[in-house]
N, C-alpha and C positions, 0 to 999 in steps of 0.2 A: 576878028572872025573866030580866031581860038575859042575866044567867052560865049559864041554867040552859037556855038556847034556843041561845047561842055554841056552848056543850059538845056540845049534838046535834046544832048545825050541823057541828063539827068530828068529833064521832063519824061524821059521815055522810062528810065530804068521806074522812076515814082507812077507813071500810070502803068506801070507793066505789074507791080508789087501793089499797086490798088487792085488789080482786074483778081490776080491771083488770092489775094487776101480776101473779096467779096466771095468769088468763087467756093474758098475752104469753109467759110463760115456758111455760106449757104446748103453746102453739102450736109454741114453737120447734125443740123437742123432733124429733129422726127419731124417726119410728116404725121404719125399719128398722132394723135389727142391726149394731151396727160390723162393718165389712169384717174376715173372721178374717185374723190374721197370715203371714206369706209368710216362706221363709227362701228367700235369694236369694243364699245364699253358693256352692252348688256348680256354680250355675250362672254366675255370676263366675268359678269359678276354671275352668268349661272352655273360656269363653270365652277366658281370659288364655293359657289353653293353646293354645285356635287362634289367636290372636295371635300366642304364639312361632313359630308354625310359620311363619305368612303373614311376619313378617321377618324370619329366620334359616334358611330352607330358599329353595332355587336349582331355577328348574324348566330342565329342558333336557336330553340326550341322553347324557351321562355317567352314570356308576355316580358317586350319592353324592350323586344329582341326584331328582327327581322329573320325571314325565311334563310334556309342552308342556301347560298347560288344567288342569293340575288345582287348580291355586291358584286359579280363578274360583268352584268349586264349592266349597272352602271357606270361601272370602272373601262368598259368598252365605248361606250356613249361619250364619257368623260375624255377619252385619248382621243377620238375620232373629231371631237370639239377642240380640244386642243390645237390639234395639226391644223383644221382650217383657220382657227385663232392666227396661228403663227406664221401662215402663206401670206405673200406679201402681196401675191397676184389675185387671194378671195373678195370677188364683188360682195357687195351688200345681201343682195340676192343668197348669196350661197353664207354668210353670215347670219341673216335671219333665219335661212333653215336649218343650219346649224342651231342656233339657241334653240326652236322647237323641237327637234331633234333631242335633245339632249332635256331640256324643259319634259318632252313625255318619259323620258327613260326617269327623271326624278318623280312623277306622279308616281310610274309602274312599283318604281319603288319605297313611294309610300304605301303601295296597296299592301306589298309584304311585311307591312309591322304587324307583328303577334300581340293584340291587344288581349288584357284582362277580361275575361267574359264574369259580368256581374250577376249575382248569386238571384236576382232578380227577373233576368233574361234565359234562366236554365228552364228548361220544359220540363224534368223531371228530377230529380234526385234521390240516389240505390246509395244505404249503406252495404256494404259487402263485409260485414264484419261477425258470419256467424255463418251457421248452418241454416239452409235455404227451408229445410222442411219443418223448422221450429218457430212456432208464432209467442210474440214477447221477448221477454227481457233477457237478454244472456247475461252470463250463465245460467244455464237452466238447474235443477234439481230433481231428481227422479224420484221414483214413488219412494224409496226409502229414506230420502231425507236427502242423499248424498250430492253434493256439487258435482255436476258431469264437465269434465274436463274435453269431452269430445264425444261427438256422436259417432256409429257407425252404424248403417241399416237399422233406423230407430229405436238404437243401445246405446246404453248410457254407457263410456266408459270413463272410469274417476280413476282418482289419483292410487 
């Protein structure tokens, strides 16, 4: 009878540690939905693209240059893409607006390259290399022969 009270002792202890053990593993469980998957590559690569820009482009006053400031604004664009890059929680949704986001902020800043204006496209061209009230060739020469070195109130005056 010993063997036979043991056996239901232990049948009880083994459905008592089944009930419990269902119980913890059930609790453990999210009920919510795995987060759906993100592809986070194009937005990588525009980022990498305003990268190159921000260290391989020169801002400053020159043709071949970009505008004074304009590198703040992509350099902002570029951090603010980052940070959703790096959120583990950014839907797709807030990934693709990011890349446009950040895609117009590189247009904006093509619009600021200082390009070459060709000699072709100029509407007019002034040399400024002389007295305004003198028609012909400078240096001029005055009625006595002499080179005028500079005019003043239509006077020769030479060296």
């Amino acid at each position: 009878m010993k063997s036979r009270s043991q056996f239901k002792f232990l049948h009880v202890i083994a459905l008592f540690c089944l009930t419990v053990g269902l119980f913890v593993i059930s609790c453990s469980k999210s009920s919510s939905p795995p987060p759906p998957t993100t592809n986070k590559t194009a937005l990588q690569k525009t980022i990498d693209s305003a990268n190159w820009y921000l260290t391989n482009t020169v801002e400053g006053t020159k043709p071949g240059q970009y505008t004074v400031g304009s590198k703040a604004a992509l350099s902002t664009a570029t951090t603010s893409a980052t940070t959703i890059l790096n959120d583990a929680t950014s839907t797709q949704n807030t990934l693709d607006n990011a890349n446009a986001n950040l895609q117009s902020a590189i247009n904006v800043y093509h619009g600021a390259y200082i390009q070459q204006i060709a000699a072709a496209n100029l509407v007019a061209y002034w040399k400024f290399n002389g007295n305004p009230n003198l028609f012909g060739e400078w240096p001029q020469r005055n009625s006595d022969g002499r080179t005028c070195l500079l005019w003043s109130r239509n006077s020769c005056i030479d060296s």
